[in-house]
Structures are given as structure tokens and as C-alpha cells.
C-alpha positions as CSV (number, residue, x, y, z in Angstrom):
1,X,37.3,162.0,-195.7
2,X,34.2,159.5,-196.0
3,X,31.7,159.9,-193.1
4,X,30.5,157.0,-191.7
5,X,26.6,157.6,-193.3
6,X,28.3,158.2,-196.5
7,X,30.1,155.0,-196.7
8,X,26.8,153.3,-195.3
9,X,25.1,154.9,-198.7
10,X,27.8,153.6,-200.9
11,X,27.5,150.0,-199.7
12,X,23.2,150.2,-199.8
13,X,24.0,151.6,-203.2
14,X,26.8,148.9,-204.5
15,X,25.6,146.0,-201.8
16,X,23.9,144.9,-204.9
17,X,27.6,144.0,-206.5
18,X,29.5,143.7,-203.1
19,X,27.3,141.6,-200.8
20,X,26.6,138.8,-203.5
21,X,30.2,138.8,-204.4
22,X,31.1,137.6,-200.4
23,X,28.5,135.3,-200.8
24,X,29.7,133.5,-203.6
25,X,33.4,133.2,-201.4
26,X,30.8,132.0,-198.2
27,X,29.4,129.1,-200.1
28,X,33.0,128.4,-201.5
29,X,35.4,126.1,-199.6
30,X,39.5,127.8,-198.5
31,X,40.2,130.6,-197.2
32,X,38.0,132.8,-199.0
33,X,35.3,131.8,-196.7
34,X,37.1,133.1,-193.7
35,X,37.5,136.2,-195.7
36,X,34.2,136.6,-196.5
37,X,32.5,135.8,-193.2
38,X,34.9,139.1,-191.7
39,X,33.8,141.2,-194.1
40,X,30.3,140.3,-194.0
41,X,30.7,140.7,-190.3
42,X,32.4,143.7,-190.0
43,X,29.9,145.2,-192.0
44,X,26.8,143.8,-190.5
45,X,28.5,145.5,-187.3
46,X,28.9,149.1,-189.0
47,X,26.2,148.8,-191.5
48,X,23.1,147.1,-189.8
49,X,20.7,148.2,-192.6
50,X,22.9,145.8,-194.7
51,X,21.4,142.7,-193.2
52,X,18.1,143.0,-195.1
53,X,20.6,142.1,-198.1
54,X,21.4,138.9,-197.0
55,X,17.8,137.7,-196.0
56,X,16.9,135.4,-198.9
57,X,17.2,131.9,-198.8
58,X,19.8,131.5,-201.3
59,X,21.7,133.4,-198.7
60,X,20.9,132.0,-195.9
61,X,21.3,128.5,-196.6
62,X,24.7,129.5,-197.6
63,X,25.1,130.9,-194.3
64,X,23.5,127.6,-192.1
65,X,26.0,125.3,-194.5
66,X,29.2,126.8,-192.5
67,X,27.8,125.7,-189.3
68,X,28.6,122.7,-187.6
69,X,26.3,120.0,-188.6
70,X,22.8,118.9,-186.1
71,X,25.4,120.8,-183.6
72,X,28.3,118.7,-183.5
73,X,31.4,119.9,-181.3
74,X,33.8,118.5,-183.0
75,X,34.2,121.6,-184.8
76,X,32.7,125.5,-184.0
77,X,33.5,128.5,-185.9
78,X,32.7,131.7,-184.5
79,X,32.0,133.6,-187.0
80,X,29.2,131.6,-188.9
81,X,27.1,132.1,-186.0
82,X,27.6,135.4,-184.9
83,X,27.0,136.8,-188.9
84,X,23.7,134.8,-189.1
85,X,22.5,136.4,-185.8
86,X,23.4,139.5,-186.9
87,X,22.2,138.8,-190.5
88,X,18.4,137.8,-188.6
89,X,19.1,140.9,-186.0
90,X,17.7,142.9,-188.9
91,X,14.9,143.8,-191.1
92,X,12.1,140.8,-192.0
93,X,13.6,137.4,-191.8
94,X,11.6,134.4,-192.6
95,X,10.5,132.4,-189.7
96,X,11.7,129.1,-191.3
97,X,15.6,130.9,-190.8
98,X,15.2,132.3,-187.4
99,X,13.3,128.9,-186.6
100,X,16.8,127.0,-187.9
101,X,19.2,129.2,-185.9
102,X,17.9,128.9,-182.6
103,X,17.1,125.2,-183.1
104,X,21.1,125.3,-184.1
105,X,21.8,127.2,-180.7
106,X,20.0,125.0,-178.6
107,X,21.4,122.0,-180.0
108,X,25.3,123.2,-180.1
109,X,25.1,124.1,-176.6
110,X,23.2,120.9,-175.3
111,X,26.3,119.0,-177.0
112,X,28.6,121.1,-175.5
113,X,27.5,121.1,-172.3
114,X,27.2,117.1,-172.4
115,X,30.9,117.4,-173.6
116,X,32.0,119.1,-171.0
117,X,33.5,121.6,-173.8
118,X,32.4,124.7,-171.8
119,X,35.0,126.7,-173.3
120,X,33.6,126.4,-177.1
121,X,30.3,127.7,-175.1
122,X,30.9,131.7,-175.2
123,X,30.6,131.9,-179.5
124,X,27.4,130.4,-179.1
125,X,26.4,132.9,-176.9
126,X,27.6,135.6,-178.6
127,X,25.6,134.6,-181.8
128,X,22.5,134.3,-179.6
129,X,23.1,137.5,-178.0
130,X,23.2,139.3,-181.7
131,X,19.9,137.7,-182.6
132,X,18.1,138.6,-179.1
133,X,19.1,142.1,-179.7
134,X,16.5,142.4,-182.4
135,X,13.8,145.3,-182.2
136,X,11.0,143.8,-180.6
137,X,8.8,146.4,-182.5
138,X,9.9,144.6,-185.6
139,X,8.7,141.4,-184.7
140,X,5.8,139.3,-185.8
141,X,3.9,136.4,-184.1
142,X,6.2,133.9,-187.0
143,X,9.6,135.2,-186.0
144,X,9.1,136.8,-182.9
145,X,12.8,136.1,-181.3
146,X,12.6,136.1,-177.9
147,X,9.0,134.1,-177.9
148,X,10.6,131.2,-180.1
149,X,13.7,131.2,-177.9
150,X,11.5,130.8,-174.7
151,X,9.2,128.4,-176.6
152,X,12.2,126.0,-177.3
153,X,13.2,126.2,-173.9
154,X,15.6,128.9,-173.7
155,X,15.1,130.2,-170.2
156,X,16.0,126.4,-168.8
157,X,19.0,126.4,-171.3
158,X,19.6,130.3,-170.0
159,X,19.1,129.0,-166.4
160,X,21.9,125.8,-166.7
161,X,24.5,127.6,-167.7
162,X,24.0,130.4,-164.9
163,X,24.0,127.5,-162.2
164,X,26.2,124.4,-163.6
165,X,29.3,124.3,-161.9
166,X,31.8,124.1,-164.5
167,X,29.8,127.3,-166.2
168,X,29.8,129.2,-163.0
169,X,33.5,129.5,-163.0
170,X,33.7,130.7,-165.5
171,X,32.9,134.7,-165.8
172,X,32.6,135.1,-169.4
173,X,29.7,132.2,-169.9
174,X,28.1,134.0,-166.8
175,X,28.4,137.0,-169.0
176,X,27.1,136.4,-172.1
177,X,24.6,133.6,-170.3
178,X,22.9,136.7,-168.2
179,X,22.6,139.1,-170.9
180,X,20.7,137.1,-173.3
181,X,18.3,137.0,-170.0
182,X,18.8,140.5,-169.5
183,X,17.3,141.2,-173.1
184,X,14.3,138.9,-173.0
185,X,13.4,141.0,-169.5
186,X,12.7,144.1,-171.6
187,X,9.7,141.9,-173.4
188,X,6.7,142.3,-170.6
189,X,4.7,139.4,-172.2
190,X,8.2,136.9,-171.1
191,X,7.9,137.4,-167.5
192,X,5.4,135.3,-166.1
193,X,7.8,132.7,-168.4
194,X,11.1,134.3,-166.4
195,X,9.2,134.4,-163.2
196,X,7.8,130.3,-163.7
197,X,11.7,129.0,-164.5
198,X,13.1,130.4,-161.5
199,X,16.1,131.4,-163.3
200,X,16.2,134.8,-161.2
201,X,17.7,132.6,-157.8
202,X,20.4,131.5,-160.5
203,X,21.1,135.5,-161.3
204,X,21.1,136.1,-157.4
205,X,23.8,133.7,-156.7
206,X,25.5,134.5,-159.2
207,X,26.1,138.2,-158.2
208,X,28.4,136.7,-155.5
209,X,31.0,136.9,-158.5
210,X,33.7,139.4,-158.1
211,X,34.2,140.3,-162.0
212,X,32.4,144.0,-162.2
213,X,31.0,143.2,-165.5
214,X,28.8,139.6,-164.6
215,X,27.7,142.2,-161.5
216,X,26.3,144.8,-163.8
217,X,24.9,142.6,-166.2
218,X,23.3,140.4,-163.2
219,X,22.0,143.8,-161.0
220,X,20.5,145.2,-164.2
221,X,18.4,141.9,-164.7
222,X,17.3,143.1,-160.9
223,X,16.5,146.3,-162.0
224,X,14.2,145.3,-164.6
225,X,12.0,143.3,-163.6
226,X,11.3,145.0,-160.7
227,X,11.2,148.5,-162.7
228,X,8.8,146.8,-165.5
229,X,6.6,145.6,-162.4
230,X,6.7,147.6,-159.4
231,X,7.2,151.7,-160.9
232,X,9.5,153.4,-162.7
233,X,13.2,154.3,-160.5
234,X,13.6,157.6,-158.6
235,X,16.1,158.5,-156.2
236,X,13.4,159.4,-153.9
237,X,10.4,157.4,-154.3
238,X,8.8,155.6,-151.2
239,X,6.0,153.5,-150.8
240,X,3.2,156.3,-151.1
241,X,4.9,157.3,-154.5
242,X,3.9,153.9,-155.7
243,X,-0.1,154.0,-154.7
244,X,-1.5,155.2,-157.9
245,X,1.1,153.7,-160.1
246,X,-0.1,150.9,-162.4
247,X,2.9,149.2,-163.5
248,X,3.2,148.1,-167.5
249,X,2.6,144.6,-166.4
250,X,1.6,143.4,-162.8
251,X,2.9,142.6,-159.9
252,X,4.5,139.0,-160.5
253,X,6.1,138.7,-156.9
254,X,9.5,139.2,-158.1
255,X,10.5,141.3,-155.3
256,X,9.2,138.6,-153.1
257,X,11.4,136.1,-154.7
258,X,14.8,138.0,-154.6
259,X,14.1,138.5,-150.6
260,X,13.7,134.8,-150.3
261,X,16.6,133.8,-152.3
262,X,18.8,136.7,-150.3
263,X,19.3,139.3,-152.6
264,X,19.0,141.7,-149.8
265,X,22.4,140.9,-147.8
266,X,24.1,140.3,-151.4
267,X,22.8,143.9,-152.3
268,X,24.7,145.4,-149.0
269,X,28.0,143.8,-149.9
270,X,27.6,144.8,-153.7
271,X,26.9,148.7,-152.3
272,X,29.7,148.7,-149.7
273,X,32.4,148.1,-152.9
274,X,33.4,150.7,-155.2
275,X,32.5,149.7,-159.3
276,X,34.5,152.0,-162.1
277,X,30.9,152.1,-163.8
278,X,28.7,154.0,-161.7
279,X,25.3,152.6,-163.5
280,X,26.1,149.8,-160.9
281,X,25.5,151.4,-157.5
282,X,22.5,153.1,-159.1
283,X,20.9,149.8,-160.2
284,X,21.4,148.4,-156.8
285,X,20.4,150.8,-154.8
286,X,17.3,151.3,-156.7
287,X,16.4,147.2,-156.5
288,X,17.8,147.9,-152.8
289,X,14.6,150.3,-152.2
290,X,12.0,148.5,-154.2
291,X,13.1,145.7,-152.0
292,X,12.8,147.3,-148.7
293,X,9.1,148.2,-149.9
294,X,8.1,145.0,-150.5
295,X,9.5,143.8,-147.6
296,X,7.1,146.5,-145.4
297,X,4.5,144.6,-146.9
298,X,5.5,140.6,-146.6
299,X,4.9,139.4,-142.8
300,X,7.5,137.3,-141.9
301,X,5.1,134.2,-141.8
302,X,4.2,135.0,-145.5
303,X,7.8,135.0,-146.4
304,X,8.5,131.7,-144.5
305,X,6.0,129.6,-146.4
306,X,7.4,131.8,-149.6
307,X,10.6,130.5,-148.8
308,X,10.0,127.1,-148.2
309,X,8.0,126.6,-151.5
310,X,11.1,127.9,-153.5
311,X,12.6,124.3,-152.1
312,X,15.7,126.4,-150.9
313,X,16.1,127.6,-147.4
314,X,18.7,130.6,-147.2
315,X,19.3,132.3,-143.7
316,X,16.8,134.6,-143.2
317,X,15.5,136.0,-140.2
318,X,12.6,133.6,-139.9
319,X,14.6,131.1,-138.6
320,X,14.9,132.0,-135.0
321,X,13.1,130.7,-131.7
322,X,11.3,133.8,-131.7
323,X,9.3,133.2,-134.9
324,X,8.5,129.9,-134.3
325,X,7.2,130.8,-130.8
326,X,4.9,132.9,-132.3
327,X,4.2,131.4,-135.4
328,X,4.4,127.7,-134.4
329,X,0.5,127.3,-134.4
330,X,0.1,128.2,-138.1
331,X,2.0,124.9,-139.7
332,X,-0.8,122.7,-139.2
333,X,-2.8,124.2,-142.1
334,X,-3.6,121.6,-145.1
335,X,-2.1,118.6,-142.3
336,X,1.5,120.5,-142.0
337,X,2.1,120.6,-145.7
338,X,5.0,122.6,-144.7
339,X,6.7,120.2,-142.0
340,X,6.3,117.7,-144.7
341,X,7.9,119.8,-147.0
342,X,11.0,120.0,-144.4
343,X,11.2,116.7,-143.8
344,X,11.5,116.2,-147.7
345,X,14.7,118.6,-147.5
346,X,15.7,115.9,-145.8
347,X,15.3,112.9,-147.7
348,X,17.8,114.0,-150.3
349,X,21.1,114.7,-148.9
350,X,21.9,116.0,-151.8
351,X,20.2,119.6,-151.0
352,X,23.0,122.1,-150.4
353,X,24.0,122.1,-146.4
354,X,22.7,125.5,-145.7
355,X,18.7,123.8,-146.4
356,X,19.7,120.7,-144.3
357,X,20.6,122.4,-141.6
358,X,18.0,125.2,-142.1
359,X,15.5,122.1,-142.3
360,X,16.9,120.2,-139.3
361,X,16.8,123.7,-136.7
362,X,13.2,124.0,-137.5
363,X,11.4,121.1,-137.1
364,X,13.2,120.9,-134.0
365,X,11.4,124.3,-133.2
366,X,8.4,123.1,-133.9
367,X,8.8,119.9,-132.2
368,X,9.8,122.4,-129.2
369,X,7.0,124.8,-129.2
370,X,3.8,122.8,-131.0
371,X,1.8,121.0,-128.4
372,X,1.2,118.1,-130.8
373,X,5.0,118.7,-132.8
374,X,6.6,115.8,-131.4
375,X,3.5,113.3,-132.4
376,X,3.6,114.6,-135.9
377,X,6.9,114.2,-136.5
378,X,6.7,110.9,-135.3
379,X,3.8,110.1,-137.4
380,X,5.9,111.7,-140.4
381,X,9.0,109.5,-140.3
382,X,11.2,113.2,-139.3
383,X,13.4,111.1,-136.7
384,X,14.4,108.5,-139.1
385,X,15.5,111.4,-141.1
386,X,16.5,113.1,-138.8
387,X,19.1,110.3,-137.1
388,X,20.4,109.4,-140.6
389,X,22.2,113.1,-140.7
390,X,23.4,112.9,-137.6
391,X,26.7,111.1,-139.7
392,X,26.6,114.2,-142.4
393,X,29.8,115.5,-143.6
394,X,29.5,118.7,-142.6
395,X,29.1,119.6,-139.0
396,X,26.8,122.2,-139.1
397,X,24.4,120.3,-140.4
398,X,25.4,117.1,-137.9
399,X,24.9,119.3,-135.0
400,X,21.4,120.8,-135.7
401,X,20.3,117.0,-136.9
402,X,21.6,115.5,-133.5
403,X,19.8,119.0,-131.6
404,X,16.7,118.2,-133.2
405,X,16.7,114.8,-132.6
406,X,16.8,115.6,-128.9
407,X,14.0,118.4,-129.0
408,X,12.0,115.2,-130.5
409,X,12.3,112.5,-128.2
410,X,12.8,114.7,-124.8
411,X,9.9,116.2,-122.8
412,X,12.5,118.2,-121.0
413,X,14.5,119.7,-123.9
414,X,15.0,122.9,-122.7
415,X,16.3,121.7,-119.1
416,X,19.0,119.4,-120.4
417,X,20.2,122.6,-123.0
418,X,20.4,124.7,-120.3
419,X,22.4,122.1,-117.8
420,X,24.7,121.3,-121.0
421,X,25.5,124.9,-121.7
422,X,26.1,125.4,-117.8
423,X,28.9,122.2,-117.7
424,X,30.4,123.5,-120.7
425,X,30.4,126.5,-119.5
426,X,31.8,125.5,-116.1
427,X,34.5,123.3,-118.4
428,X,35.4,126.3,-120.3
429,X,35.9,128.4,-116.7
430,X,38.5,125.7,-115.2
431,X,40.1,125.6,-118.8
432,X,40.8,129.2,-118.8
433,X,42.4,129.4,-115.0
């Protein structure tokens, strides 16, 4: 029986007859394309070292001429795509070809996105996910992969499809969607890029997904970043461990980031499942502990205005009357840059209810506790905005608009609360007998 390396050497040796043979079907028209593109693929798959074969541009252009045209959707083929990624996965390809293909990528899933074809998405991906794969080592500056993709605007492309709606339902886009990201993590000169497009509060929600493998894949983008940034994983490393660590690339506040965007309660409903592929309890527990460190170090003030700046609230403890008692002093620095910040929350309704509501409990806190809170928000249009969400859909958010509304324009807040929680009280008591 053949051995796999033997039949590897005896299509390096004859690739010189068989390769150019498939070729001539590819640039044909019929079925023998199909037939072709299979072959080529299935040996791509078994025989990488073949790629370096199919590199020239004879070859390629053959290749780019089975793919859609300026990424129409009328019409995608699978397998075009995934052979040219693979075909560009390996060896030295000329910067003109990997250029084309992720110009082709970028296009075909802009159209299909616009098109709402979401389904026709996952090929696509696929084919990117071949060419992203490629050795970095093997890169130069002209057809360095993952710097071209990011240069094109691949992490905003990346981050759409892990936050659209339409994409987020469905599990396999998710999939394919996170591990392209999870491949550009490994390249430490990409994550001040991945850390500027905010595409890791994209990966955090989406770990709310139930499907084991879209948890792995998203967990492992965790793990990286914080690995590559904070120190190497250990089951018992602590903060000391980390002292005289220098990380390969600094500390880019990633940890910071997944606290504020609520990795930490997502991480304790991830751990208290069981996952068939242990590698996913180890990732998270490990991104559970670097988290815990960081958050040793990040006062809760620091993570409040770290919050806020993300332009996202998300319940975290800072948003309590025992923080703003204490902390209430500190939002008048640059002329309460962050109260105005909070009261733009408000001006678009369209910000998801959990910031509205967020937004409208604490400037009524800091109307509350500031001696000059009321004034300001005066002076800052808040009860205009307030009022208007009074009327919201949702009643969370109606409730904390019409609470703050009160904590505004009454000296005596505190007094009426506490006389309206007695009557309701005392109604609830006559109810129940």
C-alpha cells in the first residue's frame, strides 16, 4: 500500500504532467471544470507542497476567471475560492494575486451582505479562512496576508458579520467569521489594529451562543490576546507570577475591555456547562484568571469612565448608589465630559435599552448626590432628554427616565421615595389580608 509521503512524491514528481493537465480542464467551460477544481482541491488539502505548482500567472488567472465577476451574487461557487486560497496558502505568491483575492473577498461579501444573501456568505469565508492560515514566517512586506486583509478593512468586515443581526443567527457565519479573527490574533503586530476596531465586544456577545463550536472558537480569541499580552497560561499563576514577565507585545488594555463589555458574568455561565472538548473550560478559566488580575488592579472609578467611553453601558457593579456617593465629586473633570457623554446615550434612542436605562439611573445619581448635579443637567438639556423617554417602549427604561426626572427637579427626592415605597408598601399589606 502507498503511504501518504509516497504518494506526495509521486505527484511533486509527475505534478509537472498532472497539475497542468487540470488546469487546462479549469480554464475550459462543462463539467470538466467542476472536475478539475475537486481534484485540484482535494489535493491542495493532502498535498500542500503542491500549491507552489499552481503559483504562476498563467495559473492563476485561470483560477480568478471561475470566480464571480467584481463580486456579483448572482452566482458563487465554492470551490473557485477555496482552491485559490489554498493555492496562495502556500509557498511565494505574487502580491498582485493575493492583492486580487482578498479584493475579491471583500467585495463578494459587501454584495452579499447588501443582498441580504447571508446564506451564500459561509464559502466566502471558508476561502478566506484557507488563505489566513498561511505561515506568517513565510510572509513578506508585498504579500503579507493578514496585514493586506487588515489594510482593506478586514477587521470592520470581520466585525459586521460577528454583530449584524441576520449574521448572528446564524452559527456557522459566527463560525467561520471568528476564526478568520482568531488567526489574525496570532500576528502580535495586528493588535493594536484588533484592539482600535473594537471587534472583541462583538466576540464577547457573541459567546452568549449556545453551539459549542462558535464558544471555542470565540473563548480561544479570549485566550489570545490576553496570553500574547498579559503572560503565558498556567494553572497556578497569580498576580506575583506576572511581575517580571515582559509580555511579547504590551499591555493593550484588553483585559480591561472584556470586563467592561461583561466577559466576566458570560465566563461563569460558560464554566458552570459541561463542553465535549475540554480545551474549552481550560481557555476560559485561564481568560477567567487573567481577568480577575486585572480587575485587582482597575478601581471601579477607572473602569466607569472605561466603560462609558466604549459608548455601551452593560450592568456592572459601578452602577449603584454606593459608587456614586463616593465617586460623585469626580464627574466634573474636563466640564463633566462624562455627564455629557450620558446624556448623548440619550439623544439616540436607538442605543440598546440596557445603555438607556443604564444612562437614565445615573445622572439621576448624580443629580442626587452632586451639590451642583441638578444645575448641570439643567444647563445640559438632560431633562428634555430625559422627559422624552419617559413614553419609551420598554419599561425598564420608562421607569428609570421618569425616576430621574424626579431626582432632577425635586429638592426632596429622597423623602418622597421613601413616602412612595411606604404607601405601596402599606397597599401591598391590605392587598394581601
Amino acid at each position: 500500500m502507498t503511504s501518504d509521503e509516497d504518494k506526495d512524491n509521486i505527484i511533486l514528481e509527475k505534478g509537472n504532467l498532472l497539475l497542468p493537465a487540470l488546469m487546462e480542464l479549469v480554464s475550459g467551460e462543462g463539467e470538466g471544470t467542476e472536475f478539475a477544481l475537486t481534484a485540484l482541491d482535494e489535493i491542495l488539502t493532502a498535498h500542500p507542497r503542491c500549491a507552489s505548482q499552481l503559483q504562476g500567472i498563467k495559473e492563476m488567472k485561470a483560477f480568478f476567471l471561475c470566480l464571480p465577476e467584481n463580486g456579483q451574487v448572482d452566482y458563487l461557487s465554492a470551490k473557485p475560492a477555496i482552491v485559490v486560497g489554498r493555492a496562495l496558502r502556500e509557498g511565494d505568491p505574487q502580491a498582485q494575486h493575493v492583492q486580487s483575492f482578498i479584493d475579491y473577498v471583500k467585495s463578494t461579501i459587501q454584495n452579499l451582505l447588501n443582498c441580504n444573501q447571508i446564506d451564500r456568505l459561509v464559502p466566502v469565508l471558508q476561502a478566506l479562512r484557507e488563505l489566513l492560515r498561511r505561515d506568517i514566517t513565510l510572509q513578506n512586506e508585498d504579500t503579507h496576508v493578514h496585514k493586506l486583509l487588515v489594510k482593506a478593512g478586514g477587521l470592520e468586515i470581520l466585525k459586521t458579520l460577528l454583530s449584524q443581526e441576520a449574521c448572528v443567527k446564524n452559527s456557522q457565519i459566527l463560525y467561520q467569521a471568528s476564526f478568520c479573527l482568531w488567526l489574525l490574533t496570532f500576528n502580535d503586530s495586528l493588535l493594536p489594529a484588533i484592539k482600535k476596531a473594537d471587534v472583541l465586544r462583538s466576540v464577547v456577545e457573541m459567546l452568549q451562543s449556545s453551539r459549542e463550536k462558535v464558544v471555542r472558537i470565540g473563548v480561544a480569541i479570549c485566550f489570545n490576546v490576553l496570553a500574547r499580552t498579559q503572560g503565558p497560561p498556567s494553572d497556578t499563576i497569580e498576580e506575583d507570577d506576572l511581575k517580571g514577565y515582559v509580555p511579547q507585545v504590551p499591555n493593550l488594555g484588553f483585559g480591561e475591555d472584556l470586563i467592561t463589555y461583561g466577559l466576566l458574568r458570560t465566563l461563569d455561565t460558560i464554566e458552570a456547562q459541561k463542553w465535549k472538548d475540554p480545551e474549552v473550560m481550560l481557555n476560559a478559566q485561564f481568560v477567567h484568571r487573567r481577568l480577575r488580575i486585572v480587575l485587582k488592579r482597575l478601581s471601579s472609578l477607572d473602569h466607569y469612565f472605561n466603560e462609558v467611553a466604549t459608548g455601551k453601558l452593560t450592568r456592572s457593579p459601578t452602577h449603584c448608589e454606593e459608587f456614586w456617593s463616593q465617586n460623585f465629586n469626580y464627574m466634573a473633570r474636563n466640564r463633566f465630559e462624562t455627564i455629557q457623554t450620558l446624556i448623548g446615550f440619550l439623544e439616540d434612542q436607538k442605543n440598546d435599552v440596557v445603555t438607556l436605562e443604564l444612562a437614565c439611573y445615573d445622572l439621576g445619581e448624580f443629580a442626587r448626590f452632586h451639590p451642583e448635579g441638578r444645575r448641570v443637567l439643567h444647563q445640559l438639556g438632560a431633562k428634555t432628554r430625559l422627559m422624552q423617554l419617559i413614553n419609551h417602549e420598554n419599561n425598564a427604561v420608562s421607569q428609570q427616565a421618569l425616576l430621574s426626572v424626579q431626582k432632577v427637579m425635586l429638592n426632596n427626592w429622597e423623602a418622597l421615595n421613601k413616602t412612595s415605597k411606604a404607601g405601596l408598601a402599606a397597599v401591598a399589606k391590605r392587598q394581601a389580608e
